[in-house]
MMTF fields as JSON, N, C-alpha, C and O atoms, coordinates in Angstrom:
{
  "mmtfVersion": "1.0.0",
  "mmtfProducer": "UNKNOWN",
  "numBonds": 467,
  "numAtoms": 468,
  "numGroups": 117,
  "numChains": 1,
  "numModels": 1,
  "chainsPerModel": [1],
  "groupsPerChain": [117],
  "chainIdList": ["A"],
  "bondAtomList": [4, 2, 8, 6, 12, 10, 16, 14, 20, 18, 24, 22, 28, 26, 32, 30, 36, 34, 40, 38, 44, 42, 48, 46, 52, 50, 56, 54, 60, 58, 64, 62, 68, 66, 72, 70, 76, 74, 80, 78, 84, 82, 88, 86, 92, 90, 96, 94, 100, 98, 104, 102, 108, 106, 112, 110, 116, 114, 120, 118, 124, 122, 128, 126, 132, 130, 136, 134, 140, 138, 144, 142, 148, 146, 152, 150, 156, 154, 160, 158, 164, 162, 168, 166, 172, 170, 176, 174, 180, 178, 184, 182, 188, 186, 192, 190, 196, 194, 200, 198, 204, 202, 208, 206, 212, 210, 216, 214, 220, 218, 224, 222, 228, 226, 232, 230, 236, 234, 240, 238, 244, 242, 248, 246, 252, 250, 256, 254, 260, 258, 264, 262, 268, 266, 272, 270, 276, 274, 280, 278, 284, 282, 288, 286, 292, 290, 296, 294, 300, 298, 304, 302, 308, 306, 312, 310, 316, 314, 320, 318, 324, 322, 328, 326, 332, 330, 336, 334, 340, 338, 344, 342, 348, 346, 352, 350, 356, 354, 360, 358, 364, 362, 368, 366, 372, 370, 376, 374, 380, 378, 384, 382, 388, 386, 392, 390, 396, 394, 400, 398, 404, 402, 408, 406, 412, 410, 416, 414, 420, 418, 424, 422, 428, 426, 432, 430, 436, 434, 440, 438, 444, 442, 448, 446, 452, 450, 456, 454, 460, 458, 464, 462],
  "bondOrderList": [1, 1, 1, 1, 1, 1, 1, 1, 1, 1, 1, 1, 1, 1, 1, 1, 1, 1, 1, 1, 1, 1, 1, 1, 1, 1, 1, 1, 1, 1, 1, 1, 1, 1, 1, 1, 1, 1, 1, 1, 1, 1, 1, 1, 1, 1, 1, 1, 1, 1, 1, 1, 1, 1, 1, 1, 1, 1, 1, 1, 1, 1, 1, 1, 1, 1, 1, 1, 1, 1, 1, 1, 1, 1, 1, 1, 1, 1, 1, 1, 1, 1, 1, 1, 1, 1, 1, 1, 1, 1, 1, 1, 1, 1, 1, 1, 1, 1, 1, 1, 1, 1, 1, 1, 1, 1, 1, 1, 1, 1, 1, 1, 1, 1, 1, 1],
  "groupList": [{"groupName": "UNK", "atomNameList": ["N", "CA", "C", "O"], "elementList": ["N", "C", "C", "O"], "formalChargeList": [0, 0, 0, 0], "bondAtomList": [1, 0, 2, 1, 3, 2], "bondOrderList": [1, 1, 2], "singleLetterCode": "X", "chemCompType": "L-PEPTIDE LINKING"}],
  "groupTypeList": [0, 0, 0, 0, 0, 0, 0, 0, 0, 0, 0, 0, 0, 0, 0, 0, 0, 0, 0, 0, 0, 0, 0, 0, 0, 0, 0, 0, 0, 0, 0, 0, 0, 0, 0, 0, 0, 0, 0, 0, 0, 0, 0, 0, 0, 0, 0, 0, 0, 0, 0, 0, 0, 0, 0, 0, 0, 0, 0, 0, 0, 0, 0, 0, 0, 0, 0, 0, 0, 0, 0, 0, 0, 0, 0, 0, 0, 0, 0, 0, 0, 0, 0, 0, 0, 0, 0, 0, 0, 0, 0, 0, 0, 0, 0, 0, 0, 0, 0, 0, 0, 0, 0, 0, 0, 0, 0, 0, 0, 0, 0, 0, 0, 0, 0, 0, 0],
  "groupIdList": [1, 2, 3, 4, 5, 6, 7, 8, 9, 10, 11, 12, 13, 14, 15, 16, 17, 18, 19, 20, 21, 22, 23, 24, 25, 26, 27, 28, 29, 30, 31, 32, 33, 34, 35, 36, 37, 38, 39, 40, 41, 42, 43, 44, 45, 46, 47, 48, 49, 50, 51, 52, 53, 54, 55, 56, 57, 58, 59, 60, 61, 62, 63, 64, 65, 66, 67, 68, 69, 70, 71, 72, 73, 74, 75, 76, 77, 78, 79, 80, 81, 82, 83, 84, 85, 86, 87, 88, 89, 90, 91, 92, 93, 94, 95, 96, 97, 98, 99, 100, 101, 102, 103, 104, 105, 106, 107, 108, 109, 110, 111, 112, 113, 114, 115, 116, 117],
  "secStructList": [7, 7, 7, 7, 7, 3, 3, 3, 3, 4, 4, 4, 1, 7, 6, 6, 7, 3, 3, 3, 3, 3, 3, 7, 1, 6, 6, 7, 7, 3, 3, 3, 3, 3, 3, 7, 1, 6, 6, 7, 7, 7, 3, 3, 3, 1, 7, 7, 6, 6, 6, 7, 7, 7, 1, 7, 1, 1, 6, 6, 7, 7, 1, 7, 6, 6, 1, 1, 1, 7, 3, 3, 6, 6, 6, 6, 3, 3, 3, 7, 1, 6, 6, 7, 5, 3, 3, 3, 1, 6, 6, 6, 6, 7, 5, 7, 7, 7, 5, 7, 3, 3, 3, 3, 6, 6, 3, 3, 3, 3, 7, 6, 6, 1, 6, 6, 7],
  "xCoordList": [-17.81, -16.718, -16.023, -16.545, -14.595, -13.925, -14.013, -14.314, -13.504, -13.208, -12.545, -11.778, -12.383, -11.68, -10.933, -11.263, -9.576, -7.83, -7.811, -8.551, -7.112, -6.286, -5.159, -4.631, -4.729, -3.089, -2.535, -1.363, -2.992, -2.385, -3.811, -4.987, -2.899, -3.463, -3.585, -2.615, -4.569, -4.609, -4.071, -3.858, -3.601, -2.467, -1.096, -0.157, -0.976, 0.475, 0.919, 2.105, -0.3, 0.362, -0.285, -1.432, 0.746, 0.842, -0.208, -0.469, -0.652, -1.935, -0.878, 0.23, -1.213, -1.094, 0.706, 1.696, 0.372, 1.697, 1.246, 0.067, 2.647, 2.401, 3.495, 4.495, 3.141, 3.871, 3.582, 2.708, 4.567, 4.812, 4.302, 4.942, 3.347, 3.137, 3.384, 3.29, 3.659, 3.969, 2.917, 2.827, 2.006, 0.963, 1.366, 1.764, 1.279, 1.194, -0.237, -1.131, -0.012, -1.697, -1.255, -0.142, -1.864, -1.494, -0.432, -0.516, 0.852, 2.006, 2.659, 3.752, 1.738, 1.723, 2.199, 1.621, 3.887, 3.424, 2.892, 2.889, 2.393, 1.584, 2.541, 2.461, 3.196, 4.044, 3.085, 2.899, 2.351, 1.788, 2.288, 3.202, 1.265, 1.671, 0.634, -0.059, 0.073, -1.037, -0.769, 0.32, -1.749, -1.557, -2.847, -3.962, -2.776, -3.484, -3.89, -3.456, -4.684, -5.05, -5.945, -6.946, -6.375, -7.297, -7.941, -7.266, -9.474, -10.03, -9.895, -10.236, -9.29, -9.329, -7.913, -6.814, -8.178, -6.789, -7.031, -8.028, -6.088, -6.17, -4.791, -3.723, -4.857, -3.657, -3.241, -4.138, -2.611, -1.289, -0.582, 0.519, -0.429, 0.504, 1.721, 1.752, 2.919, 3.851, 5.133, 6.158, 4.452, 5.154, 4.975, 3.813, 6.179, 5.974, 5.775, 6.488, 4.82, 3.873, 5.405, 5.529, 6.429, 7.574, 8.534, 9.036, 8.606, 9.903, 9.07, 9.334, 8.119, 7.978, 8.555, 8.201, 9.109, 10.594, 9.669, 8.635, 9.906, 9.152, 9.656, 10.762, 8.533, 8.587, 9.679, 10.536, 10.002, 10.966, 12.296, 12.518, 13.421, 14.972, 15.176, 16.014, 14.685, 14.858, 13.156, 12.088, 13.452, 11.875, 11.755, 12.499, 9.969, 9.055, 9.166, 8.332, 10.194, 10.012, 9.278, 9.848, 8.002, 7.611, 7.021, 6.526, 7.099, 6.55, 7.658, 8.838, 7.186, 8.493, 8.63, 7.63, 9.63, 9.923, 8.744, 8.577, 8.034, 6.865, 5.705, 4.721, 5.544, 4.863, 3.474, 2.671, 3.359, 2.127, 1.963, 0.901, 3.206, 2.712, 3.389, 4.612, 3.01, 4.147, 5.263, 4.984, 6.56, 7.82, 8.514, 8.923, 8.507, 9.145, 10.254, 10.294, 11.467, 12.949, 13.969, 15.133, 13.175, 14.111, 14.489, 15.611, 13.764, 13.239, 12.647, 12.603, 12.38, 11.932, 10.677, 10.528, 9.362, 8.319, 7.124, 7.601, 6.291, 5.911, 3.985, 3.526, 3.259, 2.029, 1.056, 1.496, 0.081, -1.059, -1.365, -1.457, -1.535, -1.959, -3.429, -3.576, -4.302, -5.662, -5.892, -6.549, -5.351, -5.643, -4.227, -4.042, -3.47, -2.313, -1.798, -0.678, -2.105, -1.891, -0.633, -0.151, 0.017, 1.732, 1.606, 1.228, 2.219, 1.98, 3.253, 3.208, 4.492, 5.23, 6.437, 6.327, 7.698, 8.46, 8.491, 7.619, 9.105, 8.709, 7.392, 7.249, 6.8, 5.047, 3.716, 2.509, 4.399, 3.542, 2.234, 2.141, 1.086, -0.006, -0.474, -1.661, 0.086, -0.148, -0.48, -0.432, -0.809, -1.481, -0.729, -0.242, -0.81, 0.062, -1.294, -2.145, -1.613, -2.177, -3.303, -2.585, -4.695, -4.918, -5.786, -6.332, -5.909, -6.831, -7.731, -7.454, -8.976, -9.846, -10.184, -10.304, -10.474, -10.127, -10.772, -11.692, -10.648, -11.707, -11.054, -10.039, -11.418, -11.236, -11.817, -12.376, -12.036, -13.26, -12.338, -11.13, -13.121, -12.418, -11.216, -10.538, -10.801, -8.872, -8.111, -6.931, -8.398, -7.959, -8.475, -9.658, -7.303, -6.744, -7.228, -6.457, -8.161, -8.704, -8.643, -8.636, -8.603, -8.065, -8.955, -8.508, -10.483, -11.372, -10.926, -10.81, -10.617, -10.196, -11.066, -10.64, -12.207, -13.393, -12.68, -13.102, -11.456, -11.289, -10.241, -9.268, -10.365, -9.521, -8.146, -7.485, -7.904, -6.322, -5.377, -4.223, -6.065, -5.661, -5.373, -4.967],
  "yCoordList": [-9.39, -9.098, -10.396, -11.311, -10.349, -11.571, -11.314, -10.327, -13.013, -13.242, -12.588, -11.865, -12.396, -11.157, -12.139, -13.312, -11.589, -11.82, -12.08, -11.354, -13.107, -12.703, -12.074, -12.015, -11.556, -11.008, -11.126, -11.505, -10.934, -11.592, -11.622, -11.274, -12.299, -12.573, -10.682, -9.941, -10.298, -9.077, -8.747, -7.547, -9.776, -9.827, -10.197, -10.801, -9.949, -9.861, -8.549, -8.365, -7.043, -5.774, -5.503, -5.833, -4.665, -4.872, -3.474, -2.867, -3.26, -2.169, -0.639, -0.714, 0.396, 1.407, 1.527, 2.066, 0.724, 0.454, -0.333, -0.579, -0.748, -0.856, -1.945, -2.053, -2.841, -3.966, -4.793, -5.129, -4.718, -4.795, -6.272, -6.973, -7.116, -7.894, -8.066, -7.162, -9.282, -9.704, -9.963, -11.107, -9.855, -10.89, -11.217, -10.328, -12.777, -12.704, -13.058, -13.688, -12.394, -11.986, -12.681, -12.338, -13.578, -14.482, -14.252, -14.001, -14.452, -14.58, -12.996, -12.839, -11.8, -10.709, -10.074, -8.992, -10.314, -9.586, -8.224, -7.298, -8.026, -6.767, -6.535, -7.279, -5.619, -4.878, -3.899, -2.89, -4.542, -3.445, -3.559, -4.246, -2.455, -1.95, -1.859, -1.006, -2.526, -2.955, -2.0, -2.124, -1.049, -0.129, -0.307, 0.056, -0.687, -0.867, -0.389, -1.026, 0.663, 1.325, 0.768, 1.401, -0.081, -0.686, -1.556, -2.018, -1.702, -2.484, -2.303, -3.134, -1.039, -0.525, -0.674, -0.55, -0.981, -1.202, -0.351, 0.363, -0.448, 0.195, -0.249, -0.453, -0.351, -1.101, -0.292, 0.085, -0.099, 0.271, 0.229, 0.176, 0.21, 0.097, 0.466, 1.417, -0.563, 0.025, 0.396, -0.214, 2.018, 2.996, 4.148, 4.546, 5.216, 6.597, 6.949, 6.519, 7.756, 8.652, 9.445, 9.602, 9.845, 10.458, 9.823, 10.472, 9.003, 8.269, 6.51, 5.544, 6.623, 4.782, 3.728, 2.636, 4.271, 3.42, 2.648, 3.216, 1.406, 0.797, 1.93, 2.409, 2.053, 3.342, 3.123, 4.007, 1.548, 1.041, 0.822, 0.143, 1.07, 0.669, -0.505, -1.255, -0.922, -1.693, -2.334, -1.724, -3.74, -4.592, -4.142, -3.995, -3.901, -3.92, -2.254, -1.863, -1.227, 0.127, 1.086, 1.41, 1.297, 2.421, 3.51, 4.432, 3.353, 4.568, 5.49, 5.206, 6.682, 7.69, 7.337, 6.957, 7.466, 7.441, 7.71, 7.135, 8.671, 8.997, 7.927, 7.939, 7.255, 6.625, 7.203, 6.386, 8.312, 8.964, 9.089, 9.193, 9.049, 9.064, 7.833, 7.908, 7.252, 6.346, 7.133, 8.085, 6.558, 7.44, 6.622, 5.461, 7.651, 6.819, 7.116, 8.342, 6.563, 6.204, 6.968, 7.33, 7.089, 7.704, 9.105, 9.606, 9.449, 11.083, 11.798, 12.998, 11.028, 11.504, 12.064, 13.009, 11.611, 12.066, 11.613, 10.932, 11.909, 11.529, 11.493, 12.384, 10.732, 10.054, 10.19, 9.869, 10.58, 10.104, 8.813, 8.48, 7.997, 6.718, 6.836, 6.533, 7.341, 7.161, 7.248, 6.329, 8.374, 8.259, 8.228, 8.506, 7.866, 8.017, 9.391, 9.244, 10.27, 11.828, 11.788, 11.237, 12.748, 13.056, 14.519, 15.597, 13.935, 15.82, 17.039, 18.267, 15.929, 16.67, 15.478, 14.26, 16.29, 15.892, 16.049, 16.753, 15.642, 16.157, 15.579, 15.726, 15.194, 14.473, 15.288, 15.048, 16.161, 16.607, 17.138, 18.366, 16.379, 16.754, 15.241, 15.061, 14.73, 13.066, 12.248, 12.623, 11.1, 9.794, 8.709, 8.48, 7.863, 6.525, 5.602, 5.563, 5.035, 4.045, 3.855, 3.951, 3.635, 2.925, 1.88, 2.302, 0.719, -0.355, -0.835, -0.996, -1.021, -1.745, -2.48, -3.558, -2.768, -3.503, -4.268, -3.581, -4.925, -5.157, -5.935, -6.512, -6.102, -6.601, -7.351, -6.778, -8.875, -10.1, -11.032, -11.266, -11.366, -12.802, -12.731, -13.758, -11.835, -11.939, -11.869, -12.171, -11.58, -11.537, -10.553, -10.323, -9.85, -8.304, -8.864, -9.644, -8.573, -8.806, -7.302, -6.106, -8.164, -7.452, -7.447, -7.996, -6.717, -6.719, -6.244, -5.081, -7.813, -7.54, -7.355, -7.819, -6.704, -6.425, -4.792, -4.474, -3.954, -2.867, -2.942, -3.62, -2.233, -2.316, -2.014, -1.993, -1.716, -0.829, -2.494, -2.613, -3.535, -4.626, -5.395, -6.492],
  "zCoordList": [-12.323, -11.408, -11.018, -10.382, -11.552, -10.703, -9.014, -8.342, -8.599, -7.806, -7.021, -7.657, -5.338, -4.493, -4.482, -4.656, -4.217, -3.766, -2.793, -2.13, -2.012, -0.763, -1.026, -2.136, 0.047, 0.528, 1.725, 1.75, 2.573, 3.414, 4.659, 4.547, 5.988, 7.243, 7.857, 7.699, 8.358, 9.236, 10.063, 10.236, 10.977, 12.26, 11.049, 11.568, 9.86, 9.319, 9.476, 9.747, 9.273, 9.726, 10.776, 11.077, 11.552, 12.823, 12.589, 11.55, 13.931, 13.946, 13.884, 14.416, 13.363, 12.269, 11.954, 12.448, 10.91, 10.359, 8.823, 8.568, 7.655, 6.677, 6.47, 7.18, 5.271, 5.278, 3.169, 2.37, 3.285, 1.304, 1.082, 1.867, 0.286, -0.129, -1.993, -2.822, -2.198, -3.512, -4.091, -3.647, -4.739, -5.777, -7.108, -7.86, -7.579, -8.983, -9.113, -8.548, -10.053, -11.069, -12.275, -12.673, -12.949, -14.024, -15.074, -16.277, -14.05, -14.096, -14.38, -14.923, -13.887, -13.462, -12.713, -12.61, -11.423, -10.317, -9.86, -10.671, -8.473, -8.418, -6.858, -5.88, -6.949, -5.229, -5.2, -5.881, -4.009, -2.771, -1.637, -1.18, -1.025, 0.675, 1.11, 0.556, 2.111, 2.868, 4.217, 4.778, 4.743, 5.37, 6.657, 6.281, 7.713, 8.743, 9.963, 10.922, 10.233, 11.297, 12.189, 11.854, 13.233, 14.056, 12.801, 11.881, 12.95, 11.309, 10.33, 9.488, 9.981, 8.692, 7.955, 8.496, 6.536, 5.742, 4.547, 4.435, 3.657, 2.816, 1.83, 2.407, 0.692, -0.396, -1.474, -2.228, -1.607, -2.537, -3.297, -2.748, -4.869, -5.579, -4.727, -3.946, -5.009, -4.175, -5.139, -5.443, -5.562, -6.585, -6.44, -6.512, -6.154, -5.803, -6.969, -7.876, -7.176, -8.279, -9.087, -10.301, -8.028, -8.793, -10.004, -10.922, -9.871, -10.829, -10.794, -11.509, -9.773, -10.044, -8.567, -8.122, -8.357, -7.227, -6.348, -5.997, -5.937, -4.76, -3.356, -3.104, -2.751, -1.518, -0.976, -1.006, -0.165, 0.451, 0.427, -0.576, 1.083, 0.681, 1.502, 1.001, 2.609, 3.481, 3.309, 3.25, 3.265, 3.342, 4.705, 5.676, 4.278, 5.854, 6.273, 7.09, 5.728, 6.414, 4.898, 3.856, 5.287, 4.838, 5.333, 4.684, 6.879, 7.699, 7.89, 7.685, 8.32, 8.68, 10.434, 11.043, 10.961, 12.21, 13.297, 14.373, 12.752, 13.991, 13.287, 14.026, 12.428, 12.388, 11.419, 10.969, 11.238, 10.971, 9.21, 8.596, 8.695, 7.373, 6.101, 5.986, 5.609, 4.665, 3.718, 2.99, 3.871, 3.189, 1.995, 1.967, 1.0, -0.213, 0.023, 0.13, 0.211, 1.07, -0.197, -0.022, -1.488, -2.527, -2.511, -2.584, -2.443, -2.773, -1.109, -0.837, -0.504, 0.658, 0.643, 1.417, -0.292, -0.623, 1.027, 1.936, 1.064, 2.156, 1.913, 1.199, 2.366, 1.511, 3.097, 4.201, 2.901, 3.991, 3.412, 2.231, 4.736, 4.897, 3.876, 2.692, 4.767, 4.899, 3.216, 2.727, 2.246, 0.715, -0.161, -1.346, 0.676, -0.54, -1.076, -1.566, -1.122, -0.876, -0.392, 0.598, -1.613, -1.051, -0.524, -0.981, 0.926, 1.571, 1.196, 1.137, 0.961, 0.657, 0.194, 0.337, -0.445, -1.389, -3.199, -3.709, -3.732, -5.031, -5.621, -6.834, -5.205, -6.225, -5.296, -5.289, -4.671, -4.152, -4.069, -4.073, -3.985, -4.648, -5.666, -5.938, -5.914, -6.467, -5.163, -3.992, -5.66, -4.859, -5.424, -6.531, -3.858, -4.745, -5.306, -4.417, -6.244, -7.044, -5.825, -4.83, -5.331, -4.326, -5.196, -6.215, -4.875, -5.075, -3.877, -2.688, -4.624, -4.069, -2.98, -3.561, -1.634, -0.698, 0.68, 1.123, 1.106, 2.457, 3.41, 3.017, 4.658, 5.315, 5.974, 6.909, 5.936, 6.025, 7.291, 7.257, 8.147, 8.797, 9.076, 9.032, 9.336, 9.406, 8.154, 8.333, 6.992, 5.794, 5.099, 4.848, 4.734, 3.935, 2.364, 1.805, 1.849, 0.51, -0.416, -0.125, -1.773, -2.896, -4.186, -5.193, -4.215, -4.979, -6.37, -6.759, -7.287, -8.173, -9.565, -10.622, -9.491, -10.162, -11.198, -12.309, -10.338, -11.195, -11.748, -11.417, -12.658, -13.951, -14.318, -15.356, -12.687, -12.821, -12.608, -13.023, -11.968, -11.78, -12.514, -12.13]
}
């Protein structure tokens, strides 16, 4: 198993809310969405299962207004946080990508041991 990733600082998403990070992966990049409820995170390909589209139209918004679920801004598809599960919109019944993940010391890590990486 390689080495775990950083991505970012933990106080970078704000508590239950979601926030797009860049990685290059040997000369790879990787767009996720780092998704943060109290300790718990959870990461993201940041690609609606429908067509592909990064979720976002505006950097930094992928929640819906009430806050409760992440929104792909294209299609209006709409995702539970907790597994990526589209509750509704056209992919309905798909998941966005989730990867591997932890949360150590103040830093959102990216266990890059699986293979989708």
């Amino acid at each position: 198993m390689s080495a775990p990733i950083p991505i970012c600082r933990t106080d970078q998403v704000p508590n239950r809310s979601a926030h797009g990070f860049l990685l290059d992966l040997d000369d790879r990049p990787l767009n996720l969405i780092v998704f943060r409820r109290d300790g718990d995170v959870r990461v993201f390909v940041n690609a609606c299962p429908h067509v592909g589209t990064p979720l976002e139209i505006f950097p930094g918004r992928f929640m819906t207004r009430d806050g409760r679920h992440l929104l792909c801004s294209t299609h209006g598809a709409r995702f539970r946080p907790e597994d990526g599960l589209c509750i509704a919109g056209p992919c309905k019944g798909k998941y966005l990508s989730a990867l591997p993940c932890f949360n150590r010391d103040g830093t959102v890590w990216l266990s890059s041991g699986d293979a989708a990486i």
